[in-house]
N, C-alpha and C positions, 0 to 999 in steps of 0.2 A: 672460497669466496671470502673477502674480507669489507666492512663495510662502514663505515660514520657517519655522521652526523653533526653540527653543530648551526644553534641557530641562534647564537650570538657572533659572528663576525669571524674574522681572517686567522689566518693560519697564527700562532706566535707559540714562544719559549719562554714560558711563566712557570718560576715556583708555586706550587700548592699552597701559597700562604697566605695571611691575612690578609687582606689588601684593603688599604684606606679604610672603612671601617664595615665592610662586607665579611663577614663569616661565609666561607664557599661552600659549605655543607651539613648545613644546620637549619634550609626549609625556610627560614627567616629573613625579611628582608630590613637586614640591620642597619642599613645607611635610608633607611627610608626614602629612596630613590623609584620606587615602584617595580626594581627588579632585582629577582629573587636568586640568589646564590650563581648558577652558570651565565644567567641570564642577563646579569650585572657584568658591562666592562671591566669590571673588577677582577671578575673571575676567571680571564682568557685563561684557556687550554689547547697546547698542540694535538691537532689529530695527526699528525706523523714528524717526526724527527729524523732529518738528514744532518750529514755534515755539513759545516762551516760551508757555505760556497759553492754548495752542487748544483749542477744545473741541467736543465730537463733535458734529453735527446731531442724532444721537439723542441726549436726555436719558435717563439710569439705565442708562447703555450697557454698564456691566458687572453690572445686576439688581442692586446691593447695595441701594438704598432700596425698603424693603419696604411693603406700610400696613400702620396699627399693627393690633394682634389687642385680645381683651380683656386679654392680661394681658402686654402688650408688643409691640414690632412681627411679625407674621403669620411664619409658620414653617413649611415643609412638611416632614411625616413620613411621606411615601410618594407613589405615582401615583395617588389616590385620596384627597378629590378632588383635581379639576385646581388644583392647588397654584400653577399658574403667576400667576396673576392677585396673588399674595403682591408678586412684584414690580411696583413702582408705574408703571402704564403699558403695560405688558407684559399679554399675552394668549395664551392658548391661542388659535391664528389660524383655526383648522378644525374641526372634527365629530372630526376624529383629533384624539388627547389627546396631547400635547407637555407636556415635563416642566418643572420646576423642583427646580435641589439649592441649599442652603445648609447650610454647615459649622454651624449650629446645630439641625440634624434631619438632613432628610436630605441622607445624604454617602453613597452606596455606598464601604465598604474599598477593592474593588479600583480604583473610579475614579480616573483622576486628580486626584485634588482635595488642597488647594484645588486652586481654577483659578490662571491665572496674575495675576489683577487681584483682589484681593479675598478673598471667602471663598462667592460666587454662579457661578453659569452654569445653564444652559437646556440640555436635551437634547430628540433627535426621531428616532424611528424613521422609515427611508426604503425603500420597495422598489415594483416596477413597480408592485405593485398596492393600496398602502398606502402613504398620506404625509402626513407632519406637520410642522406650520409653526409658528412663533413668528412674532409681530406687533406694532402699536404704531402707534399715529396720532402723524402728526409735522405738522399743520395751524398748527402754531404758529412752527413753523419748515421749508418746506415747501421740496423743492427746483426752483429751478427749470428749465423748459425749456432746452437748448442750452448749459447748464453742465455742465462736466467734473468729476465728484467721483472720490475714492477711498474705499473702506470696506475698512478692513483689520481684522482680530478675530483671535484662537485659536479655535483646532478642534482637538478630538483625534475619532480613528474608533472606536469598541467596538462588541463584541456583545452583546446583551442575549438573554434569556429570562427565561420569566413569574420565576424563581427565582432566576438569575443575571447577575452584570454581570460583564463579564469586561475587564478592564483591562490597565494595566502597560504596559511600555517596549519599544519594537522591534516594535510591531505584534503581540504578541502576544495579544492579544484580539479581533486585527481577520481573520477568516477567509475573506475576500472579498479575491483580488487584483481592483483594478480602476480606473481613476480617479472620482472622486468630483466631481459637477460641483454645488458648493454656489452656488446661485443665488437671486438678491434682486429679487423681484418689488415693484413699486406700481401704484396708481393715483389719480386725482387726485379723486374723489366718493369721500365715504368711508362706510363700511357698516358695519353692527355687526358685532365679534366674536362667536362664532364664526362662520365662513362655513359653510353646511352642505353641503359635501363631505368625501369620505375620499382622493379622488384628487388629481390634480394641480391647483393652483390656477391654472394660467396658461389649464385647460380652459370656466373660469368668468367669468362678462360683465365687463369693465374693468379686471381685472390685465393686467399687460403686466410683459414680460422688464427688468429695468434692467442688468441685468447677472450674469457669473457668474464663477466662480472653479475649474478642475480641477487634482487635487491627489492623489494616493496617500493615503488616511488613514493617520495611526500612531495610537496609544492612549497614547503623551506626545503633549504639546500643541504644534501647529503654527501659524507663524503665517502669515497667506494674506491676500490682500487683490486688490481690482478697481477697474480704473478706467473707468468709465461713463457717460454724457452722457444724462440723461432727452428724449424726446421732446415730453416734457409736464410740467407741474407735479403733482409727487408730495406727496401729505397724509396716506396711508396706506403702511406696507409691512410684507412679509412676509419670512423666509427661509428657507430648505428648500431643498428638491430640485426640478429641473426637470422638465419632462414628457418628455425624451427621455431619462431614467435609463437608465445600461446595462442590459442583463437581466441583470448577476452580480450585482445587487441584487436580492436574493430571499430568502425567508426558505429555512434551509437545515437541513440536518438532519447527524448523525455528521460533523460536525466536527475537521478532524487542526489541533492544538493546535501549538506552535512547535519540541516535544519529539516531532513526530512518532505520539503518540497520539490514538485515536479519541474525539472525546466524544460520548455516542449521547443527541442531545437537539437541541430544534428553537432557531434564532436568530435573529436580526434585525438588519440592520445598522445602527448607532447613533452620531450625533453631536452632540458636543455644542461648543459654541459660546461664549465670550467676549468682553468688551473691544471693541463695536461700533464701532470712531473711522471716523465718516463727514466727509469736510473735505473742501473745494477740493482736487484733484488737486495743484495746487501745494504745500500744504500737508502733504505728506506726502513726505520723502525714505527712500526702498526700497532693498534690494539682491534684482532678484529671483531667485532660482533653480529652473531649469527641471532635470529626468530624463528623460532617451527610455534605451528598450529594456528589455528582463529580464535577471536576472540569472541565469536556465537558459539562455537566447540567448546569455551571454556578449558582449552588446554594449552595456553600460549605459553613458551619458556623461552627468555631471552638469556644469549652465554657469550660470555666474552674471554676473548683467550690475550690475556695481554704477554708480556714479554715475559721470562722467568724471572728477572730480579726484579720486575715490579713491584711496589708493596703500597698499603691503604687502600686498599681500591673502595669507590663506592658509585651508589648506582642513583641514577637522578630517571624524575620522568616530566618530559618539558622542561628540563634545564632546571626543576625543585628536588633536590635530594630526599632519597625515601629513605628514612631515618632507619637504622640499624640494617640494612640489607650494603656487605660488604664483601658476601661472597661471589665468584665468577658467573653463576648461574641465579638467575632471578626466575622464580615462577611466579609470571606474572599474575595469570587468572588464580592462583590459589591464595593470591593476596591478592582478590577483587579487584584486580586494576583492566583496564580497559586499552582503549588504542591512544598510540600518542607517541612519542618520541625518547627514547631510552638511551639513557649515554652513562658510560663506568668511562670513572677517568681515577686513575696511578700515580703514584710518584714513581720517575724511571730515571733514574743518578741525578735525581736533583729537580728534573725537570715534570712538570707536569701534562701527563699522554692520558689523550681520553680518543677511546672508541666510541659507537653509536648504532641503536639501526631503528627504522620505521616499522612499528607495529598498527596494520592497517585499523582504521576508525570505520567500523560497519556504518552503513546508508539503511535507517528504518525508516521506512516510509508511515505516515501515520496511515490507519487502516479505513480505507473508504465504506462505510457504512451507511446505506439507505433501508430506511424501515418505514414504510405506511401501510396504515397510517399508523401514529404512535398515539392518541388517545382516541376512545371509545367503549359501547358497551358490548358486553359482553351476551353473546359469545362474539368474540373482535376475531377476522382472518387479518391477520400483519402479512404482508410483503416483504420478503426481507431480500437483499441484494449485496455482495462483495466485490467495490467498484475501486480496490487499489490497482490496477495493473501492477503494469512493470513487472519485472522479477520477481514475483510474489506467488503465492499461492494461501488459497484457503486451507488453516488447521483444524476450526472448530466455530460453530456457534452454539451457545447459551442463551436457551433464553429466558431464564431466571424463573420459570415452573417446574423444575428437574427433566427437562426434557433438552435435545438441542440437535446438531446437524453439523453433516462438513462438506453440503453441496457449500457451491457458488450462491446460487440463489434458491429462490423457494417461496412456500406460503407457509405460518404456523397461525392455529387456530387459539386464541385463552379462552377459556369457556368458566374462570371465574373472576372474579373481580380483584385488582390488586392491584400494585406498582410491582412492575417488573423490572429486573437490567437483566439487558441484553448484552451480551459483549462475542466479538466477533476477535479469534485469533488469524493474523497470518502469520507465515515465515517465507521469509526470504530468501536469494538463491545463495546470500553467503551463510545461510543455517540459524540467524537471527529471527526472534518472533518479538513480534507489540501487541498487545490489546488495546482494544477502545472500548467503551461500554456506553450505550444511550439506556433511556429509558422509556419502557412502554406502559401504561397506565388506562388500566380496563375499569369501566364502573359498575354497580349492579345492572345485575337483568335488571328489563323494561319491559314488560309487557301490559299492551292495553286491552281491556275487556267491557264488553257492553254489556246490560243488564235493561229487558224495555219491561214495562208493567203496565197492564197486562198486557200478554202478549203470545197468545191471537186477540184480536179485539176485533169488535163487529161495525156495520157502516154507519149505528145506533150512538156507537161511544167510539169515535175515530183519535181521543189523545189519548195519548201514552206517554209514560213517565222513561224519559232515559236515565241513564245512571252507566258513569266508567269508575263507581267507585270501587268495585272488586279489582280493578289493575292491580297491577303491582310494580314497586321500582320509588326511585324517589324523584315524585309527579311534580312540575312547578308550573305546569301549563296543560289546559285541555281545548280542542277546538273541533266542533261539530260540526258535518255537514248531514242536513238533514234532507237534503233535496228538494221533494217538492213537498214536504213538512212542514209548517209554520212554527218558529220565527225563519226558517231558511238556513242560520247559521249561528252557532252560541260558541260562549267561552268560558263554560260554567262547570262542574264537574255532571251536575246534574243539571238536566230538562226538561221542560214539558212541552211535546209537540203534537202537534194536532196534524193528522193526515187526510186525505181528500176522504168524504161518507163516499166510495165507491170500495167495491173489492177490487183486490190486488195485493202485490208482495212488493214493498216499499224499504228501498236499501237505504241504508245509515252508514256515516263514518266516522269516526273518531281516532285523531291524534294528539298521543299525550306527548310531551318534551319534559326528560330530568333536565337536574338541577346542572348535569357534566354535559349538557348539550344531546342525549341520547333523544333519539325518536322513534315510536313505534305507530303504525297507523294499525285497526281492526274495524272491517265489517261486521252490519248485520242486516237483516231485513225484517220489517214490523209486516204479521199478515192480516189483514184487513179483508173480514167475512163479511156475508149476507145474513141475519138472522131468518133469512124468509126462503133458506135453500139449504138443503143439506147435498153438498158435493159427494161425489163417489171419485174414488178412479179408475182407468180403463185396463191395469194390468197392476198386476199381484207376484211373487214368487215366495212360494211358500219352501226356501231349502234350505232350513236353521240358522242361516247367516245371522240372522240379529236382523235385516234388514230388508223392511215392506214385506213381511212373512205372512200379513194376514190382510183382506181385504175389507177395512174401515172406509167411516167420512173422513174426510179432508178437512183440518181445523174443526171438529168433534167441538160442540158445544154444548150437549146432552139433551138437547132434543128427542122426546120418547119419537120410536118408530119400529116397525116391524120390516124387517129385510127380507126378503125370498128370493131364489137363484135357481134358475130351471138349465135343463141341458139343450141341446140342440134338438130336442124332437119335445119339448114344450115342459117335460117333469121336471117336476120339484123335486131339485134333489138336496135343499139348504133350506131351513129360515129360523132367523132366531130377534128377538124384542131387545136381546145384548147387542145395540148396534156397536158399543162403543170398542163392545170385542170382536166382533165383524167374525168371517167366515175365514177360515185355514185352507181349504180345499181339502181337507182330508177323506182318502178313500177315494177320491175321482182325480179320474185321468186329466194332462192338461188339455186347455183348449180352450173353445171361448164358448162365455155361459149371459145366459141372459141377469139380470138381475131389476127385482122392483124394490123401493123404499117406499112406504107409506109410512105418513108422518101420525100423530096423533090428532094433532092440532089442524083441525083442516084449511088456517090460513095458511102453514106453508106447502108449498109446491110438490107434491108427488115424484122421486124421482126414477128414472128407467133410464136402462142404458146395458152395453154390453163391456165384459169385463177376462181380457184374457188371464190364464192361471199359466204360468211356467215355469217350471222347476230349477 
């Protein structure tokens, strides 16, 4: 595989020398013109060197001779119709429709055009299951058997959809990492165009493989070439894509652009083609340059094999020379260098040969991060969510309290207060990862607490003092509801409310708000006695729980009385003047017991009633 590049302009035969006041490899751009060393007309270098006057086994090898039209040579103004047949000899090679652009109709903006020969080129959508050829009988100069040729041309990679072409420099039009195996079929019976498939032509009677060329696309123009020895005498040929096409030839859909963003539309992968120079092997002197590895792999090394009496060599990237690297082999990632366009160009008897190849520019997508909520108090549950699609996968979340996760989504709980970052890893399917990092920010606990005084209180002394001063948190607001309390509702830390002179149990609520917007709401209830009644209740369990173990008054206000408690057949089997310690049930069976309270006071009420005991 041999391979170029250049994306300053047309082929020519320039000394390596100063030119006007450009230094060609010194990074610097000396004529102050905005471009830098290769980059600078100044600087033309031949990607291949023939003799004096050769000329390509294909005739109209760069499309520019058109047939005439009615009203001057043929013109295409679109994909429709097959515009290709405009250039002379040239054919749409298949049932799939293969393009033709000329700078006098059509020119898509974003393509790169012109091309680099001319003001013509040929394009062809390629994917597993769609492919398009451009063609051309060459019976008149036909090659033959067991000779060694070369065919070298420009290629740049695009995307296309039914609405857009998508171009431009660094592979940024190209959304497909993968190598590209552009391949040049013949055979030697020749058949009319088009052939009527949509698939691969090497699948159809009498094509055969001549050769092929693989090569990273860019969307500036590369230059690529193969050397191949027919089996047979060729009178027809084709070029396109081979029938072992990778699968990342596909048409594709949400698209991440070079900037990282999504484009939500379907593509195709797209090239187009220039400058066909078909000659004797001999006849062509190459520098070629090969790429192995990715540049998320961190193992990329670009190597160029130039001529043997070449000398000077040096290596540029984007057409700026990387100062002291002038040997054949460049590693790139172990001098931090990333994707982009690499050219070593020589001096070769005088003249100046530079080779080139595309080292793909990885597609990070920024990482879609949802977290709710992102402030609150604590203990806060966050929602967390990894919503980059595409190609991606989740590596890792943090979430900045030494804990973290490598679902998709999820919930994490803070249970202290702080500023957290969160930062969410993906990686991508070409082995590249990004971070993003938000922030989530928890405030103190908040807790509200009620305090009544007194409380039980009787239908004698019905106000009671509220108080949320035992909360805790940082309090900047309080708001009561008292119900049917009097004032009804306050906004004060502290209250005094007045309850109806009846007994009952009377709910209170209180909501405090911090300072970071936090809110906690807490009940309570104020119990509101009879001083003229001592209640009982009607069931007890006495079994160590901590809870209703013994059977007392209800809201106890120390009222002297005497308790007794008889069995079902009338004995006393309890009584004690301790009401406030009431009776355990100890020593009797459960069941249900009669019980009297006699008060001391004979204004209040004598009470009786039955009280079951359960373990």
């Amino acid at each position: 595989m041999m391979m170029f590049r250049s994306s300053w302009g047309l082929l020519a035969m320039m000394p390596s020398v100063l030119m006007a006041q450009e230094i060609c490899n010194n990074g610097v751009d000396d004529d102050a013109n905005g471009l830098i060393d290769l980059n600078d007309p100044a600087c033309a270098c031949s990607a291949v060197i023939t003799p004096p006057g050769q000329e390509s086994y294909i005739a109209n090898h760069s499309f520019e001779e058109r047939l005439p039209g009615n009203s001057g040579p043929c013109c295409p103004y679109g994909f429709s119709p097959p515009w290709l047949d405009c250039a002379d000899g040239w054919h749409q090679a298949t049932a799939a429709t293969s393009d033709y652009y000329h700078m006098c109709g059509f020119a898509p903006p974003s393509f790169p055009l012109p091309p680099p020969d001319g003001e013509a080129a040929v394009g062809f959508i390629s994917t597993t299951d769609y492919m398009e050829y451009v063609g051309r009988h060459i019976f008149d100069n036909p090659l033959l058997a067991g000779t060694e040729y070369t065919l070298s041309l420009w290629t740049a990679g695009l995307s296309i959809s039914a609405t857009n072409y998508l171009g431009n420099v660094h592979n940024r039009g190209v959304f497909y990492e993968g190598i590209y195996p552009l391949t040049l079929w013949g055979r030697t019976n020749v058949v009319p165009f088009p052939v009527g498939t949509l698939g691969c032509i090497g699948n159809e009677p009498g094509w055969v493989e001549l050769g092929r060329v693989n090569f990273q696309p860019d969307s500036d123009w590369l230059h690529v070439s193969m050397t191949f020895t027919p089996p047979q005498e060729i009178k027809q040929i084709m070029i396109g894509a081979p029938c072992d096409l990778p699968a990342t030839y596909t048409s594709f859909f949400d698209v991440i652009d070079s900037a990282g963003f999504t484009i939500p539309m379907s593509f195709y992968p797209y090239t187009l083609v220039d400058d066909l120079r078909l000659t004797l092997a001999s006849d062509q002197v190459l520098t070629p340059v090969t790429s192995t590895g990715r540049v998320c792999d961190g193992n990329v090394v670009v190597t160029a094999t130039p001529p043997a009496d070449a000398t000077n060599h040096q290596w540029y990237l984007d057409g700026v020379a990387l100062a002291g690297q002038t040997s054949t082999t460049l590693n790139v990632s172990a001098l931090g260098l990333g994707g982009g366009l690499y050219t070593m160009t020589s001096d070769y008897l005088g003249e100046c040969l530079m080779g080139n190849t595309s080292v793909w520019t990885p597609r990070i997508p920024t990482p879609g991060i949802v977290l709710e909520p992102r402030t609150g108090c604590a203990p806060l549950a966050v929602s967390y969510a990894d919503t980059t699609g595409g190609s991606t996968s989740t590596v890792a979340w943090t979430f900045g309290d030494g804990s973290g996760s490598t679902d998709t989504l999820g919930v994490h709980t803070y249970t202290a207060p702080g500023t957290y970052p969160v930062t969410l890893s993906i990686r991508t399917d070409e082995g590249c990862t990004r971070d993003t990092t938000v922030t989530v920010v928890v405030s103190g606990h908040l807790q509200g607490a009620i305090t009544a005084t007194p409380n039980p209180t009787d239908v004698e002394h019905p106000t009671v003092s509220l108080s949320g001063s035992t909360s805790t948190g940082d309090i900047i607001a309080w708001w009561w509801d008292l119900g049917v309390a009097t004032p009804g509702t306050a906004s004060t830390m502290e209250v005094p409310a007045t309850f109806p002179a009846e007994m009952g149990d009377y709910p209170v609520l209180l909501v405090v708000t911090s300072s970071s917007g936090c809110v906690d709401t807490v009940r309570s209830v104020v119990h509101v006695y009879d001083r003229g009644r001592i209640s009982m209740p009607n069931v007890f369990s006495p079994n160590g729980d901590g809870h209703n173990d013994r059977f007392v008054p209800l809201d106890y206000t120390g009222e002297p009385a005497l308790l007794a408690v008889y069995n079902r057949w009338g004995q006393e089997v309890y009584s004690t003047r301790a009401l406030a310690q009431g009776w355990d049930g100890a020593g009797l069976p459960d069941g249900t017991y009669y019980f009297v309270v006699t008060p001391d006071d004979p204004k209040v009420e004598e009470q009786t009633g039955h009280v079951t005991l359960v373990r």
